[in-house]
N, C-alpha and C positions, 0 to 999 in steps of 0.2 A: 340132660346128660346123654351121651350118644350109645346107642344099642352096639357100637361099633367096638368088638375088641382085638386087637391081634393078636396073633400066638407065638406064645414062647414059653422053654423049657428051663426056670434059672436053675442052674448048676454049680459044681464046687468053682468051675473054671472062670464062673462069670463072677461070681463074688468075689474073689480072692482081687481079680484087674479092677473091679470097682474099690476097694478097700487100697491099692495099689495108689491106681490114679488118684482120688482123693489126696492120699499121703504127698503124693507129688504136685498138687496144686495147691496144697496147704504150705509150703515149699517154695512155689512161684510168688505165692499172693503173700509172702512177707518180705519180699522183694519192694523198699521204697518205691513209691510209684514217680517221684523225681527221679528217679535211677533207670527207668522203661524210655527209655530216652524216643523221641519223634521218628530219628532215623532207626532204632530198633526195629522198633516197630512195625513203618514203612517196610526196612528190607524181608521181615516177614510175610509181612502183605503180599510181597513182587514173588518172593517163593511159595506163597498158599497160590497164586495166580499160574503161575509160570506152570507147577506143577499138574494144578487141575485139569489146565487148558493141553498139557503134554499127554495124559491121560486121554486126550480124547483126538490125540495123533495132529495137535499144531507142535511146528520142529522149530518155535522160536527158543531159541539158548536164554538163560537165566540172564546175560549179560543184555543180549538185544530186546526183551523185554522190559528190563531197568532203561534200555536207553529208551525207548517207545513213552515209557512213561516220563520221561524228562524231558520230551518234545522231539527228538534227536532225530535225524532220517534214519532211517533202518531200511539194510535192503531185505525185504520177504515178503509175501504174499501179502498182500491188498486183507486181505478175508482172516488170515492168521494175525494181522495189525489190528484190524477190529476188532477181534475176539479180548486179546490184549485189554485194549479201551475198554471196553463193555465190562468186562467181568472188572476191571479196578473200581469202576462208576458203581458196578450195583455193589459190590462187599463195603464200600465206605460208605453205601446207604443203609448197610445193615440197620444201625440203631433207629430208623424211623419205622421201622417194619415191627408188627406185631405177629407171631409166627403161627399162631392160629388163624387168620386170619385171610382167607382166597380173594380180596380185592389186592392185598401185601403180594402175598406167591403171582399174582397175575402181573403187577408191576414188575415185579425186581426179574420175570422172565422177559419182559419185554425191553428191559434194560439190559438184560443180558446177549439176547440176541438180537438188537434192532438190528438192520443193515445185514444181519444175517437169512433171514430166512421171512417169509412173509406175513407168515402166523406167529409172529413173534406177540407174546402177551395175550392165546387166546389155544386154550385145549385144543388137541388135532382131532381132526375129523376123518381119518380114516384107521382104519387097521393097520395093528404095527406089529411086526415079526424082529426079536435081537437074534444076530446070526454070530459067531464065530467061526470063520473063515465061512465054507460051505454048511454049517450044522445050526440049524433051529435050536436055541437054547433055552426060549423065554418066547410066548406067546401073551402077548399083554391082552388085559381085557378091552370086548370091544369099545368104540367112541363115544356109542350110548352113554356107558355105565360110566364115562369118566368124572363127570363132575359130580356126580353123588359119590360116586369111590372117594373122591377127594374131598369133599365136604362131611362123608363120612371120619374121614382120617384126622381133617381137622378139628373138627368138632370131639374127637377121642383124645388130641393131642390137648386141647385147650381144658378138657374134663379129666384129663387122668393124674394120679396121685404116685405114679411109679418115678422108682428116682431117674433122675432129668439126665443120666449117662445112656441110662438105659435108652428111656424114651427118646433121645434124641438117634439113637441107633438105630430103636426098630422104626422111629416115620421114614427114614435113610432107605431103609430097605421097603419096607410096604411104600413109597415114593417110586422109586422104582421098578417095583412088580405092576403099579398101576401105570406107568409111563407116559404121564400124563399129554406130553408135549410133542409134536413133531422132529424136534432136537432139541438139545441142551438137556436135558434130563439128570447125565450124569454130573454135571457140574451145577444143577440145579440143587439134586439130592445132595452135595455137598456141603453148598454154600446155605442151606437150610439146616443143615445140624451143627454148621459152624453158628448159624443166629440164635438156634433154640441152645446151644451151650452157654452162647457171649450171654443171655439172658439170663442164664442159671449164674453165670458165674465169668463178668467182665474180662478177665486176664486170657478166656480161650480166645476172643473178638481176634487175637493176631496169633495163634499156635497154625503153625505150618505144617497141619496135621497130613495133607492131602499130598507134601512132600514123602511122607513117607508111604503112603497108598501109592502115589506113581513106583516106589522101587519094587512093590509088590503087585503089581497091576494085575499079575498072574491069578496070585491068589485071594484081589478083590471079587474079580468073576467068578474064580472059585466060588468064593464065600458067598456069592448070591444065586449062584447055581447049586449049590449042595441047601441051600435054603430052600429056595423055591421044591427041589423032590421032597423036601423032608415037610412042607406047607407049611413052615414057621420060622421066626427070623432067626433061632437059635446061631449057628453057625456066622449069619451074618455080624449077628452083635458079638459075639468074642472074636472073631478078626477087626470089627471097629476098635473096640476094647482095648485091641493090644496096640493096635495103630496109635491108638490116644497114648498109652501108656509109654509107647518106646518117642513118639513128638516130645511129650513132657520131659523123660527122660534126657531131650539133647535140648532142651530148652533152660532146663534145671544146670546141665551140665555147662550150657555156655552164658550162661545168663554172669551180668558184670557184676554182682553183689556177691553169689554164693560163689563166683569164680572169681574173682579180684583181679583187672588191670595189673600186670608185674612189667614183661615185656611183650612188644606184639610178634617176637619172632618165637619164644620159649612159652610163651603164657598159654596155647593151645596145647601143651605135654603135659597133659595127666600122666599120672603113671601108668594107665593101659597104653594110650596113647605112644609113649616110650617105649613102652613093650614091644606095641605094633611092628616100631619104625626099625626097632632093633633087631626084629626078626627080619626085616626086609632088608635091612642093609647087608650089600654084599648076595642076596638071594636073589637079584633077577625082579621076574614077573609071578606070585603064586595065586593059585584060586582062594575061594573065601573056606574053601573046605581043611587045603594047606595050612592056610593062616590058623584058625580054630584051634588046630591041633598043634601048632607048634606053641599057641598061646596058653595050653593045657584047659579049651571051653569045649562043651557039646551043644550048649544052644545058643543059635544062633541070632534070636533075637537082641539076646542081651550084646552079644560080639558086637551085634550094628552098633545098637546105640552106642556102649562106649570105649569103641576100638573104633570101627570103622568110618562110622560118618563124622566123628569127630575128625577124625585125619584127615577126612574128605573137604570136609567144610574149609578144615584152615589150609587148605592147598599142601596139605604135608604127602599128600601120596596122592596115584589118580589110577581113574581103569584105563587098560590096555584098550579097551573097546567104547569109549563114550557115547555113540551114538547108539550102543545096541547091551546097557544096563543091566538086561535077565539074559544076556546070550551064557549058555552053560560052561564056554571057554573064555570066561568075565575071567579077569587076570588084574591086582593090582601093583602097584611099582610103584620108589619113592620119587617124587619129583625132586627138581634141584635142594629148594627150600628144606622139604622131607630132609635130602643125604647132609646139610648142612647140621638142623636139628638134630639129628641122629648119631652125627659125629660129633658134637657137642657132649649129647646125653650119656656118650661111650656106649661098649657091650653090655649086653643085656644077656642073663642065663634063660637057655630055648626050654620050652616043656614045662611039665606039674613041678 
């Protein structure tokens, strides 16, 4: 058993999203598995990809990484197409990978970044400083210590008895803190807690969890910076937590069993949804702070999941600034589709 433990502080806050998520994959997983159709699937896939790799500043769009993987030309960067490739090849190798396992993590990084970088599939050999803009934020340990660090972690990951939400959060983060690899690291620590979940429990193998870390990207590094002063993973694990919980939440929400096929122009109106659209019609462009309030919500997590990304998803509304997601003048507006639905669905009463 490994002498290796990490720290963390559970709290009313970590419990409550664990007893949460549960409920909500209890949810997913009685969803006919004839029903999880191929292209479901798939298109999760290409959104767990698109996102991860956006996360780490490649500018390919959702559309031109669907075409990449369908063979298509795509005009963009030689290096932003690879990255594409790579990460589809190692996620769809998930299932032969054993996640305790450092001959497994050395493979699927080498698959991840062949053609990328030259140490691809083999620990870095020098010192590594993570900077935000000009600011030293994270001083990893040095090159020595990396392969016991990590044989450490895994050897804790394959012996420990904590539940597998958790555990797959804090190795996410203590992955991280050791940083192990010259690059890819972040979408390493990713696609490693998407394997040790798909393990625990098949149905996460395709949640597009890393979709929703790209729209908080802010308060990803937050959450591994407010870790790292406090020297435990506390903080990092209830921002995974709630990441998982708001993914499931629009997974649950769109999924074609517990949402039923009606029509494909109306079948996307929940009644928040309607709500959304109803406040927008005739308003122009509003922030997400506007919207909230006209919607009678104050938190905002819950707003995403079933206001906003739903309308996002089915093209019923879009931001005024696309390229630039967290800009604080993020403005959103109905698209054509949006005024069509909305004038369908009639007025809607604003406010509690």
């Amino acid at each position: 058993m490994s002498r290796y433990q990490p720290t963390l502080t559970l709290n009313t806050r970590i419990l409550t999203l664990i007893a949460e998520i549960s409920e909500q994959i209890g949810q997913l997983s009685a969803v006919d598995e004839a029903r999880q159709t191929p292209q479901l699937r798939r298109g999760n896939r290409i959104r767990t990809i698109q996102a991860s790799l956006a996360i780490e500043n490649n500018s390919l769009s959702l559309a031109q990484v669907t075409a990449v993987l369908a063979g298509q030309r795509v005009l963009g960067l030689p290096r932003e197409i690879q990255e594409v490739r790579n990460a589809f090849a190692a996620y769809e190798s998930m299932p032969q990978w054993r996640a305790s396992s450092r001959t497994d993590l050395l493979s699927a990084h080498q698959l991840l970044m062949q053609g990328l970088i030259d140490d691809c599939g083999r620990f870095r050999r020098e010192g590594v400083g993570i900077y935000r803009g000009e600011q030293l934020v994270h001083m990893a340990p040095p090159p020595s210590r990396v392969a016991t660090l990590i044989d450490d972690l895994l050897a804790w990951l394959d012996a420990s008895d904590w539940h597998p939400l958790i555990l797959s959060c804090v190795f996410h983060y203590e992955f991280e803190f050791i940083h192990p690899f010259a690059d890819g690291n972040g979408r390493m620590g990713r696609l490693w807690q998407t394997l040790i979940l798909s393990q625990w429990r098949p149905v996460l193998a395709y949640l597009p969890v890393e979709a929703v870390i790209r729209e908080q990207q802010d308060a990803y590094y937050a959450a591994l910076s407010a870790a790292d002063r406090m020297a435990e993973s506390t903080p990092f694990v209830e921002f995974m937590l709630q990441s998982l919980s708001l993914a499931l939440a629009e997974a649950v929400l769109n999924d074609p069993v517990t949402d039923p096929v009606t029509d494909p122009v109306t079948d996307p109106v929940t009644d928040q949804v309607a709500r959304l659209l109803g406040v927008l019609a005739g308003a122009g462009a509003l922030k997400i702070s506007e919207l909230m309030a006209e919607v009678g919500l104050t938190h905002k997590a819950t707003f995403r999941a079933n206001y906003l990304k739903p309308a996002l998803m089915a093209g019923l509304i879009e931001m005024t600034q696309p390229d630039s997601p967290n800009n604080p003048a993020q403005r959103y507006r109905l698209t054509e589709l949006g005024e069509r639905v909305a004038a369908r669905s009639g007025p809607v009463t604003r406010g509690r």
